[in-house]
BAMIZA-908788 format. One record per atom (N, C-alpha, C): x, y, z; residue in three letters. Coordinates in steps of 0.05 Angstrom, whole numbers, padded with zeros to 5 digits, always signed. Layout:
REM BAMIZA-908788
XYZALA ...
//
This chain:
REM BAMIZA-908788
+00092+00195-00029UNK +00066+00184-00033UNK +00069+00156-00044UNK +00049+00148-00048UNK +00052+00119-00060UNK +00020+00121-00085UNK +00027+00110-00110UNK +00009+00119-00131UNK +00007+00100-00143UNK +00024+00081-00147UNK +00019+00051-00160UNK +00037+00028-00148UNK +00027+00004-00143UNK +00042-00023-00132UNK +00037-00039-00142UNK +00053-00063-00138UNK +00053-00088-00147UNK +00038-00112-00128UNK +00032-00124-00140UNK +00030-00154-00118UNK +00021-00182-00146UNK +00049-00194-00143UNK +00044-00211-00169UNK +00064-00237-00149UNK +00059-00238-00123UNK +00066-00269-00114UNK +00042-00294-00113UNK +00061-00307-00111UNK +00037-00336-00112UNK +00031-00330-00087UNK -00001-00346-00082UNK -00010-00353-00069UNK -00004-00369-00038UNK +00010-00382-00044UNK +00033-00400-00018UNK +00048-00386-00015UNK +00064-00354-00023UNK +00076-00345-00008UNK +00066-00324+00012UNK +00041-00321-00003UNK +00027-00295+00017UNK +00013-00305+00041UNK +00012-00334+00033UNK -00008-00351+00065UNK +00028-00358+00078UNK +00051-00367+00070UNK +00069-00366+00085UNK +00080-00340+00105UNK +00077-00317+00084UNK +00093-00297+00098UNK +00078-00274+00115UNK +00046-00283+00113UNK +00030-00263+00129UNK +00012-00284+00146UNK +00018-00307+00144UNK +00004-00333+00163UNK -00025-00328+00162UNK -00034-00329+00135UNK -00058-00327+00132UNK -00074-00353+00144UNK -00103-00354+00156UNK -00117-00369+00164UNK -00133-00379+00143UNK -00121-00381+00120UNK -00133-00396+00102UNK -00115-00389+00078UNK -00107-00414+00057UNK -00102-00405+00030UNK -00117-00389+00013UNK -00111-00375+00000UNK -00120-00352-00022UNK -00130-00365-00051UNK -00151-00354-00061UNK -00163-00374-00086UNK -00123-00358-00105UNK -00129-00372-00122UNK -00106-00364-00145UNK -00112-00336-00147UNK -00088-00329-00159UNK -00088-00292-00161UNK -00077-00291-00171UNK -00087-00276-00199UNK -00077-00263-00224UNK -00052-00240-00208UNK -00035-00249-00230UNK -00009-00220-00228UNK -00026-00198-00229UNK -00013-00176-00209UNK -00018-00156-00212UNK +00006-00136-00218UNK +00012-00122-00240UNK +00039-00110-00246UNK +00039-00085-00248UNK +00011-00064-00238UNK +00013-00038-00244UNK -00019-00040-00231UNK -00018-00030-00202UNK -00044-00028-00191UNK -00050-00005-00186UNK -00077+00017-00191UNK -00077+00036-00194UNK -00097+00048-00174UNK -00093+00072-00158UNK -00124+00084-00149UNK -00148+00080-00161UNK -00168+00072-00148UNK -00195+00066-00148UNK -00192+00038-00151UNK -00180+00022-00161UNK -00172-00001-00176UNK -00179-00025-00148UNK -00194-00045-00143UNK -00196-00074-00122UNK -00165-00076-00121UNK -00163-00086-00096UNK -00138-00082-00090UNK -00139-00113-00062UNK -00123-00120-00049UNK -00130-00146-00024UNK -00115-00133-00004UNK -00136-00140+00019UNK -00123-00123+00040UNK -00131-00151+00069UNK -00111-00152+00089UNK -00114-00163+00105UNK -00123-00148+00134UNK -00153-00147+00142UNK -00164-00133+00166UNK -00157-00142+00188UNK -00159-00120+00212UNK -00155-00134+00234UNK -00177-00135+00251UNK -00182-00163+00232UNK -00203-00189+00247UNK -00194-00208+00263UNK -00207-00224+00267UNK -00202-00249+00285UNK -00186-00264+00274UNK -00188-00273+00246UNK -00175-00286+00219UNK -00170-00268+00212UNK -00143-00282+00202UNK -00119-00270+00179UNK -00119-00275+00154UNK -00144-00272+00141UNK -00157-00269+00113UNK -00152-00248+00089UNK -00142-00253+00068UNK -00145-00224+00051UNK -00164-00226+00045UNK -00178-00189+00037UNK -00205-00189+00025UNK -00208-00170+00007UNK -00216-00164-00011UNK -00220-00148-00035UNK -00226-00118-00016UNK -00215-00100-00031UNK -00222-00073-00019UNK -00219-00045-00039UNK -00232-00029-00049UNK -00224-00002-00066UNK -00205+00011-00054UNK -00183+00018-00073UNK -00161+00037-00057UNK -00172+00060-00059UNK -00173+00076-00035UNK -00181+00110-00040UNK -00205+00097-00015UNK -00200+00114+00003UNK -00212+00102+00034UNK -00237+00123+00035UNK -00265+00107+00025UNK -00286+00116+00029UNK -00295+00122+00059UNK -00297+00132+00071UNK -00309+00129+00103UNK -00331+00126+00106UNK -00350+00115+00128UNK -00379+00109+00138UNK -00397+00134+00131UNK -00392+00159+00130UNK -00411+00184+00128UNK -00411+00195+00103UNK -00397+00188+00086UNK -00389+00198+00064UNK -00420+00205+00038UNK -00419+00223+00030UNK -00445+00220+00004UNK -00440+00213-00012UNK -00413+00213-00023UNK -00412+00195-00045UNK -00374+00177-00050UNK -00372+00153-00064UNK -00358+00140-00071UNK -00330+00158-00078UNK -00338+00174-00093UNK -00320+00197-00108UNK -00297+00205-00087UNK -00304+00208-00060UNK -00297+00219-00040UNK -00249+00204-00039UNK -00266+00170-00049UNK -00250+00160-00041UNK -00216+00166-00063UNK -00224+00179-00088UNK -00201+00187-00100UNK -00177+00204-00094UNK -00184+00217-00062UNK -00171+00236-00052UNK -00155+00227-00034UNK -00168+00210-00020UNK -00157+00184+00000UNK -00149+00159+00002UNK -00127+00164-00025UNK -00110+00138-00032UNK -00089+00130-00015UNK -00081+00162+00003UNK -00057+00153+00011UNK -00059+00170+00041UNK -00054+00166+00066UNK -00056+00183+00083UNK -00028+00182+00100UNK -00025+00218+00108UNK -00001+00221+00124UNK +00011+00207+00152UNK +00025+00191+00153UNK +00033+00192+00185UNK +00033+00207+00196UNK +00046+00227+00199UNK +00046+00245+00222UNK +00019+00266+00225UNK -00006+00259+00215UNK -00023+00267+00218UNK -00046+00249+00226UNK -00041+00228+00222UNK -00068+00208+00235UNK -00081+00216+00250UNK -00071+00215+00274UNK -00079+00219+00303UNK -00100+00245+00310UNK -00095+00263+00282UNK -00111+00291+00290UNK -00123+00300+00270UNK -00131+00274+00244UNK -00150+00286+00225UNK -00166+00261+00222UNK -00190+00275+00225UNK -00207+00251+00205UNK -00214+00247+00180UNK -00223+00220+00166UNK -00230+00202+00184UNK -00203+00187+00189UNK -00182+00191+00188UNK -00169+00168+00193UNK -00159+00168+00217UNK -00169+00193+00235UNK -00161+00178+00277UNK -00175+00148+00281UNK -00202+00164+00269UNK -00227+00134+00280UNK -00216+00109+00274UNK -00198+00099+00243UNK -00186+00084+00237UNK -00159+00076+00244UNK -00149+00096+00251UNK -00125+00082+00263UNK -00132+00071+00289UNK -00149+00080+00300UNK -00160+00066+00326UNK -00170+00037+00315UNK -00183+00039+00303UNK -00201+00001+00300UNK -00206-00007+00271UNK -00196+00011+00256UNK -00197+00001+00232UNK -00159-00005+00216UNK -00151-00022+00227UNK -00120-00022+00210UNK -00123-00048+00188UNK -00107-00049+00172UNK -00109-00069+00149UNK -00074-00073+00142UNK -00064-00087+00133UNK -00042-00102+00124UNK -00051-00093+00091UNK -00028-00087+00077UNK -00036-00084+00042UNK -00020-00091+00033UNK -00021-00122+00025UNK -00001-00136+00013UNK +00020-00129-00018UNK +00035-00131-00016UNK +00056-00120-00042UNK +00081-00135-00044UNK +00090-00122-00075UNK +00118-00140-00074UNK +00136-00112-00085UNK +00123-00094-00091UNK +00138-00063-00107UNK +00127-00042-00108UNK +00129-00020-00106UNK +00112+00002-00116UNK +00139+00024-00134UNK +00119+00043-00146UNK +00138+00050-00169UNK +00132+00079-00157UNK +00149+00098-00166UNK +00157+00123-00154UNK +00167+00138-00187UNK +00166+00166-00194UNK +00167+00178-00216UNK +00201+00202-00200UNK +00209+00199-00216UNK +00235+00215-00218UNK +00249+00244-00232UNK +00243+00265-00220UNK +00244+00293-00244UNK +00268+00295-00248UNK +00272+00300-00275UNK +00300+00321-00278UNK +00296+00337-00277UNK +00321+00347-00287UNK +00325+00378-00291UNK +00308+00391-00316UNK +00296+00371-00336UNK +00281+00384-00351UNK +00250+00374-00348UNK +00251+00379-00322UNK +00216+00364-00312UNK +00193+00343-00331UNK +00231+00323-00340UNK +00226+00296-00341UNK +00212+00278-00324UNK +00198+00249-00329UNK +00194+00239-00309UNK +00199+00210-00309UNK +00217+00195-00308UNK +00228+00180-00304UNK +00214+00155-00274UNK +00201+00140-00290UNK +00183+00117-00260UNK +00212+00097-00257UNK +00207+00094-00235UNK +00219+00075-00222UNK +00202+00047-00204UNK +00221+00026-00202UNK +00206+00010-00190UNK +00224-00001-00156UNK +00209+00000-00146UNK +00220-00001-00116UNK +00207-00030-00104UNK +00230-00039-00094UNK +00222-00072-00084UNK +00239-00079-00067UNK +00233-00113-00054UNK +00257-00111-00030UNK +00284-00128-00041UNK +00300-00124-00035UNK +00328-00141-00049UNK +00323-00166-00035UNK +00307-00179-00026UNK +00310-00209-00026UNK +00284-00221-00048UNK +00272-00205-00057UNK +00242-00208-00072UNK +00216-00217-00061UNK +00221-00218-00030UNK +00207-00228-00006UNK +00177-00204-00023UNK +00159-00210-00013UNK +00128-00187-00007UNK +00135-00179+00022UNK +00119-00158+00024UNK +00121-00139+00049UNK +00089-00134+00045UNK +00082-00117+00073UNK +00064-00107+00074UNK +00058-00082+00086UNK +00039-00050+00072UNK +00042-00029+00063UNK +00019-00026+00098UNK +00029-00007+00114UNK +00008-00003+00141UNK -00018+00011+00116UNK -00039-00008+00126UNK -00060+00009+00116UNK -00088+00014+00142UNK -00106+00031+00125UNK -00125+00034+00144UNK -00154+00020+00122UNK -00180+00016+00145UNK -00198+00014+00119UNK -00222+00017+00133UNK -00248+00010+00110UNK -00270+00016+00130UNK -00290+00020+00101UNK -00316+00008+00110UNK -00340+00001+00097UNK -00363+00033+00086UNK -00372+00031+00055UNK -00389+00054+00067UNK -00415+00037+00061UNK -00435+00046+00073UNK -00461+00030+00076UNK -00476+00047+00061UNK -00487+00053+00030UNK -00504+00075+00019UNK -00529+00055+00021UNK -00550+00081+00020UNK -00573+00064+00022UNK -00584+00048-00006UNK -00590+00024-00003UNK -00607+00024-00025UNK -00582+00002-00042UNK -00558+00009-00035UNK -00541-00001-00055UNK -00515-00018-00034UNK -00497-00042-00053UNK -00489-00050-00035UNK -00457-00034-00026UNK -00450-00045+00000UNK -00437-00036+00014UNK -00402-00035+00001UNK -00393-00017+00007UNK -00361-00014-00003UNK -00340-00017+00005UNK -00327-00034+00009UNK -00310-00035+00024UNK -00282-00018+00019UNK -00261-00007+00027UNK -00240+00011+00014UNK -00226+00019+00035UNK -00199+00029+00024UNK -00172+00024+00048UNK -00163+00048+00038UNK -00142+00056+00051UNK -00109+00073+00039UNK -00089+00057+00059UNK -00065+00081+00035UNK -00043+00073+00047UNK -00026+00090+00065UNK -00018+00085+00086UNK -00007+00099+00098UNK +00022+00122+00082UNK +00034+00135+00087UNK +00059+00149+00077UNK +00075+00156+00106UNK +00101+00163+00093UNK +00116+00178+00119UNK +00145+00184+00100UNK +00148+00204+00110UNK +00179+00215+00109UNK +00197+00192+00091UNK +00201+00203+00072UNK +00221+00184+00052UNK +00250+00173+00068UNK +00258+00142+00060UNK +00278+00142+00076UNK +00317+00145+00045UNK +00338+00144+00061UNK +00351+00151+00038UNK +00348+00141+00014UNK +00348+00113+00006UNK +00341+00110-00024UNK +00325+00126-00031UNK +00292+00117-00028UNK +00275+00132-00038UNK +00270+00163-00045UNK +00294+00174-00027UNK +00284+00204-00022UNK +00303+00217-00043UNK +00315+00199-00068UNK +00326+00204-00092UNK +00303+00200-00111UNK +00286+00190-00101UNK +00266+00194-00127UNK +00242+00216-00112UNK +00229+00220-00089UNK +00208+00230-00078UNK +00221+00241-00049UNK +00202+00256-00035UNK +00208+00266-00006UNK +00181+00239+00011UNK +00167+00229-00004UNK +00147+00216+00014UNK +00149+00181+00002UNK +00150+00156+00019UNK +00145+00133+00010UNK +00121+00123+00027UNK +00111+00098+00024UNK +00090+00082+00033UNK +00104+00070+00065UNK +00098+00065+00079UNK +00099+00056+00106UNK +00099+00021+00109UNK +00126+00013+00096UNK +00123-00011+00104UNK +00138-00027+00137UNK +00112-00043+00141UNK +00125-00061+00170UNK +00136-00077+00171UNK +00149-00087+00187UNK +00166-00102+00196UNK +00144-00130+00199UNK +00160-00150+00196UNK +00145-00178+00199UNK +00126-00173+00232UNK +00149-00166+00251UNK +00144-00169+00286UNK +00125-00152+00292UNK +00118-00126+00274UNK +00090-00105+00268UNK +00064-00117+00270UNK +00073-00135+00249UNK +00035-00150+00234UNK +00022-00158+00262UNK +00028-00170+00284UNK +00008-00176+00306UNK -00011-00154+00304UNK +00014-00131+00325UNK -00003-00105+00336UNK -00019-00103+00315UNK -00007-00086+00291UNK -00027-00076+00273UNK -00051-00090+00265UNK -00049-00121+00268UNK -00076-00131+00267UNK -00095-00143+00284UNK -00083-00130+00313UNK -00102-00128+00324UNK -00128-00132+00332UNK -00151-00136+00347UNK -00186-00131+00334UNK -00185-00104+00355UNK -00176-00113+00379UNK -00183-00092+00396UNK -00181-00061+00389UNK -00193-00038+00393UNK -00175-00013+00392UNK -00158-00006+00405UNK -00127-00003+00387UNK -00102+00010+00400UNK -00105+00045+00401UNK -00091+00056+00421UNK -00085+00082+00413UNK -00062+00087+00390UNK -00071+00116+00386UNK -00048+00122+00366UNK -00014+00124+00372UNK -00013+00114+00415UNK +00020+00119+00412UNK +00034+00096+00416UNK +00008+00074+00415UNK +00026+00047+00412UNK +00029+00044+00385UNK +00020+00058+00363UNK +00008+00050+00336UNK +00041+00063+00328UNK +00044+00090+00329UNK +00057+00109+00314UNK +00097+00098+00318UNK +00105+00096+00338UNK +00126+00092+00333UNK +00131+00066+00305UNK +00115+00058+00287UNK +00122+00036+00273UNK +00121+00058+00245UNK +00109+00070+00246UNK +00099+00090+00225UNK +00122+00108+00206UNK +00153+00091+00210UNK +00170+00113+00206UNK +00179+00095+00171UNK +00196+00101+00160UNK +00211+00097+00139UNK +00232+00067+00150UNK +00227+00047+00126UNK +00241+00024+00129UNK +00263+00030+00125UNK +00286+00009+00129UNK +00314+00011+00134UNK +00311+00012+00096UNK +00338+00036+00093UNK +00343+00034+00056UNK +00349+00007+00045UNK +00361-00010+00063UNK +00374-00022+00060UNK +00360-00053+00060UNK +00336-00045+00065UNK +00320-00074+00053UNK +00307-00069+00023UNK +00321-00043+00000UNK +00300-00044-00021UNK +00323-00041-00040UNK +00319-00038-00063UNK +00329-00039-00091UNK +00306-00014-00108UNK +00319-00003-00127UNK +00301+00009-00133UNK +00324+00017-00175UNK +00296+00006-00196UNK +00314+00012-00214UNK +00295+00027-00234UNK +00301+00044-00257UNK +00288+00049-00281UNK +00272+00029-00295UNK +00235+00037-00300UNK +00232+00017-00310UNK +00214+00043-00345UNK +00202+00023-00354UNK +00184+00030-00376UNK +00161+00049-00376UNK +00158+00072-00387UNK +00137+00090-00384UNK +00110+00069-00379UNK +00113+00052-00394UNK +00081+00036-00397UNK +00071+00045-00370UNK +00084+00039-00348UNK +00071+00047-00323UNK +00056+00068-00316UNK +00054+00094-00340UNK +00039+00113-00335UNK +00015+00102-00339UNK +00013+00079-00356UNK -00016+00086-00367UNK -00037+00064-00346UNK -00055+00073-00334UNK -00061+00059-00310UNK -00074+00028-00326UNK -00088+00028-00346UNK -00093+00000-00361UNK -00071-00017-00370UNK -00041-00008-00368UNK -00020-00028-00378UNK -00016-00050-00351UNK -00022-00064-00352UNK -00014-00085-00328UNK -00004-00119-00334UNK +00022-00119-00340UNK +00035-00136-00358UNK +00062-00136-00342UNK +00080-00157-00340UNK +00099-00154-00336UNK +00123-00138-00342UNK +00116-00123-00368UNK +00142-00101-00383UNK +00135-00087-00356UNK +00118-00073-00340UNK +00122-00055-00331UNK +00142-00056-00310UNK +00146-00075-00297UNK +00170-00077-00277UNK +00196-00090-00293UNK +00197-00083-00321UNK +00223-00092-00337UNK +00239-00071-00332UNK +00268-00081-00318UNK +00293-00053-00318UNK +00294-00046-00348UNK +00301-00017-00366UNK +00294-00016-00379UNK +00332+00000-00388UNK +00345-00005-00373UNK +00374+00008-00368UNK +00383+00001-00354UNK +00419+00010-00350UNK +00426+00002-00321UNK +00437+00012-00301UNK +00423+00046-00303UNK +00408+00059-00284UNK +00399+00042-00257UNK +00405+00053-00233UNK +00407+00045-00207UNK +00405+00065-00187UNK +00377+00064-00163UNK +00383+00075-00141UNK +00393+00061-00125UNK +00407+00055-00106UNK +00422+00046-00081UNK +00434+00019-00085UNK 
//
């Protein structure tokens, strides 16, 4: 699964490395981003814009907002045959910019040990997401995403069996798309990144607490090492 991320790059690197159609106002670090929490997500619009979005993927029918705390994170290998997220993987895909996400670690004495997962060149990546508007009456409109998951690859699958679905640079076209793709040009991208583009080390409980968002939280805190 994926439960908390990072995104604390400047501005000029996120219009460099996702060829945004416009620079980004300044952006506060983000060092511990949490469900429900505004989050920037790049749609596939015409422009290659980030735009504010709630994590936890409200859908168009929904009665209430609440809905979206359940739908932080959705399965790969189930898109295609649950909703709402067929309708979205069809015409609703989003880019979810990041530079880490942190993953929790059990021992043997159902310890929990967070970790922080990032790429070994410190490059940002971006998480496949889906997204989509809810329209309540009366009140204004919501915008809100998830994140994709799939099958942990080896690093990761020392801390979890499930990670976040990140793409490849040569991805971002398709996935941003406007037209609707089907789900079997979509899915072969949907798998676990090479281990070997991440780093992953021990960091500071602070990360439990979803209001700590400060740099300690991605401080190695040991010298404890996955891969």
């Amino acid at each position: 699964m994926c439960g908390r991320f990072t995104l604390t790059g400047k501005p000029h690197r996120l219009r460099e490395h996702f060829a945004l159609a416009a620079p980004p106002d300044e952006l506060a670090p983000r060092y511990n981003i949490a469900p429900t929490q505004p989050v920037l997500v790049i749609p596939n619009r015409t422009h290659r814009v980030l735009r504010p979005a709630r994590w936890g993927l409200v859908p168009q029918w929904a009665r209430d907002v609440s809905i979206g705390n359940k739908m932080i994170n959705a399965r790969a290998e189930t898109l295609a045959s649950r909703a709402p997220f067929n309708a979205a993987l069809e015409r609703r895909r989003c880019l979810i910019p990041a530079d880490g996400f942190y993953e929790w670690k059990h021992d043997r004495k159902r310890q929990r040990t967070p970790f922080y997962v990032r790429r070994r060149d410190g490059e940002p990546f971006a998480f496949a997401g889906l997204w989509d508007v809810w329209r309540p009456r009366g009140r204004e409109p919501v915008a809100s995403c998830t994140i994709i998951t799939t099958e942990a690859n080896e690093l990761v699958a020392e801390l979890h069996d499930r990670m976040p679905v990140i793409l490849p640079p040569e991805a971002y076209d398709l996935w941003l798309a406007p037209a609707p793709l089907h789900a079997d040009v979509l899915q072969p991208w949907l798998v676990p990144c090479p281990s070997e583009w991440l780093d992953a080390y021990p960091v500071s409980t602070l990360v439990n607490t979803a209001d700590r968002d400060e740099p300690a939280c991605i401080a190695r805190v040991d010298s404890g090492r996955v891969g």
